[in-house]
N, C-alpha and C positions, 0 to 999 in steps of 0.2 A: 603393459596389460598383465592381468592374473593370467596361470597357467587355466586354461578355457576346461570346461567340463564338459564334454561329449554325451550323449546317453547310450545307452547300450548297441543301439544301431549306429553307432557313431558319428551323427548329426549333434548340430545346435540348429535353434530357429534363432533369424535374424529378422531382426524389424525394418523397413526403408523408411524413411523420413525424409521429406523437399528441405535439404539445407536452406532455401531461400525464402520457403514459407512458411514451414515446421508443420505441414501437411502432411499424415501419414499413407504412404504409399502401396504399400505390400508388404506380408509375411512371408518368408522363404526359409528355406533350411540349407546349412552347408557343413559339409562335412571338412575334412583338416587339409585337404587337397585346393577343395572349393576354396574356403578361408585361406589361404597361402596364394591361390592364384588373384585372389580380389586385393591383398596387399600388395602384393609385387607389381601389378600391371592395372592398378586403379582405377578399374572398374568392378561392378559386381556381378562373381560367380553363386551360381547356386548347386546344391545334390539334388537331382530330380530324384523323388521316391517313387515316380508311376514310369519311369524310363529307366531309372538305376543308373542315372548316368552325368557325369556333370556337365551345368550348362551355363555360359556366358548371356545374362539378362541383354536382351535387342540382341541379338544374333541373328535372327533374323529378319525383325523388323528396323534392324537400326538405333531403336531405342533404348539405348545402353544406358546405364545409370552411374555419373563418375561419383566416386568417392571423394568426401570432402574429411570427415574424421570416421573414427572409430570406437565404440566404446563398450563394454559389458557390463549387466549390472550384477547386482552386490556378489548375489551367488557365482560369479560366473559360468551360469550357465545359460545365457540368454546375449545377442548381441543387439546395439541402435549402432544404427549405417546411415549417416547424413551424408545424402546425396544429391546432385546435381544433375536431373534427369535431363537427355536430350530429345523426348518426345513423353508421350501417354506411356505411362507404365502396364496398364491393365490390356489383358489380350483382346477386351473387349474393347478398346479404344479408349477408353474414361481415361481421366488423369490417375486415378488411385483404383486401388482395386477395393476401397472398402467408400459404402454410400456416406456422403457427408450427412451427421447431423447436429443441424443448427447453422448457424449462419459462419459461415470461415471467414479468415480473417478479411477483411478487405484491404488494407494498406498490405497484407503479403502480396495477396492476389491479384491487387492493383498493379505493386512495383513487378511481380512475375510478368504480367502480361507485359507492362512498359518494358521490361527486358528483351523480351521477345521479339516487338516490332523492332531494338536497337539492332538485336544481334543481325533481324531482315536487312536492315536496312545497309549494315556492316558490310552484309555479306551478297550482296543482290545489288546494290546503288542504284534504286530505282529512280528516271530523272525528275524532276520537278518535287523532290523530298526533299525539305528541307537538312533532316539527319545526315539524307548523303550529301548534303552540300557542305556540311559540318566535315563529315570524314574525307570529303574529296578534299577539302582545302589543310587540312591535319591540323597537328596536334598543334601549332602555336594559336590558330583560329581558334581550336576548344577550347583551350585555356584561356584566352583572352576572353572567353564568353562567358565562362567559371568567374575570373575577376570581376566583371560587369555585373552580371547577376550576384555576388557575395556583395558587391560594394550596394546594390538595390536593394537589397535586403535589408542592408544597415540604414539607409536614406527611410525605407517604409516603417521599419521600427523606429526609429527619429521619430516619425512623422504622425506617430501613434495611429497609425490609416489601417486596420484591420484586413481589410479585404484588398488592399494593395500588399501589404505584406503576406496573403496567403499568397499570391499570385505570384511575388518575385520569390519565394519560397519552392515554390512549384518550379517555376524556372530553375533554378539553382537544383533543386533535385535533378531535375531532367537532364540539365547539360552534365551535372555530376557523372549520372549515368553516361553520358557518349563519353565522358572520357574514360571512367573504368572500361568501356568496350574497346575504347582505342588503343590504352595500355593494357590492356588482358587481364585486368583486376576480376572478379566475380564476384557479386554481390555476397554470395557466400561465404567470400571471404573474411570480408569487413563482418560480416555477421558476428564469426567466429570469433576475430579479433573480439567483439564487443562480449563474448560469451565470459571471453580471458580473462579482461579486465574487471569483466562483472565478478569473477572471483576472486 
């Protein structure tokens, strides 16, 4: 990165962004303390101006925001912090602290929620779920279901069948998903990757 530009008070404002949605999240400010503690330990610090004090975002409510990249723009004196929220960012409960307008994306906000019931499902095994029957039986089950579903896919395009190929497409994403949850991938990641590449 550039050597960062401070302002007199010795803050920058940093922007949060949903790495997995590209939903913007919150404005904060962080001073070179803040910004050192948010590197080193991968999650986001801020400089509170009304407490004068520094503070770790969900500290108390849990809902911490991990860091996935980091970046300033041209001037550097502004930061974007793609992140990986683990709850509502806004103190008011919302997902964002700023009102969406216009319609957000849906296939973000689709695969967010689909994430979400995975990680439950991951982490809770509730009985009669299919998902946990996925993770209880592990990883050679999911993959085997990853192969079935990629080879239906191929079978539905063959088949030039429109609405059977959205279907084993949907499947194939889905199970895609349990197994990035199984191996600890985050859909963020892959994002990123694809950000790479696209450069």
């Amino acid at each position: 990165m550039k050597p960062l530009k401070f302002d007199d008070q010795g803050l920058i404002p940093a922007i949060i962004q949903n790495a997995a949605t590209g939903k913007v999240l919150m404005l904060g400010y962080m001073n070179e303390e803040a910004f050192a503690r948010t590197q080193e330990e991968g999650v986001v610090w801020f400089y509170s101006r009304s407490r004068s004090r520094l503070w770790k975002k969900g500290e108390s409510s849990g809902n911490v925001l991990e860091v996935v990249t980091i970046s300033e723009d041209c001037d550097a004196d502004a930061l974007l912090i793609l992140a990986s929220p683990a709850g509502p960012t806004c103190h008011t409960g919302a997902e964002s602290c700023f009102e969406t307008v216009g319609e957000p994306s849906r296939i973000g906000t689709g695969v967010s929620k689909l994430v979400s019931v995975i990680d439950g499902r991951f982490n809770e095994r509730p009985e009669g779920s299919y998902t946990t029957y996925l993770f209880n039986k592990g990883l050679d089950k999911i993959l085997k279901k990853v192969g079935e579903e990629a080879a239906e896919v191929i079978i539905a395009s063959k088949n030039e069948n429109r609405p059977e190929l959205v279907g084993e497409l949907t499947d194939l994403l889905f199970h895609s998903l349990v197994l990035m949850r199984e191996k600890g991938v985050a859909v963020s990641e892959v994002l990123e990757e694809l950000t790479r590449r696209e450069r």
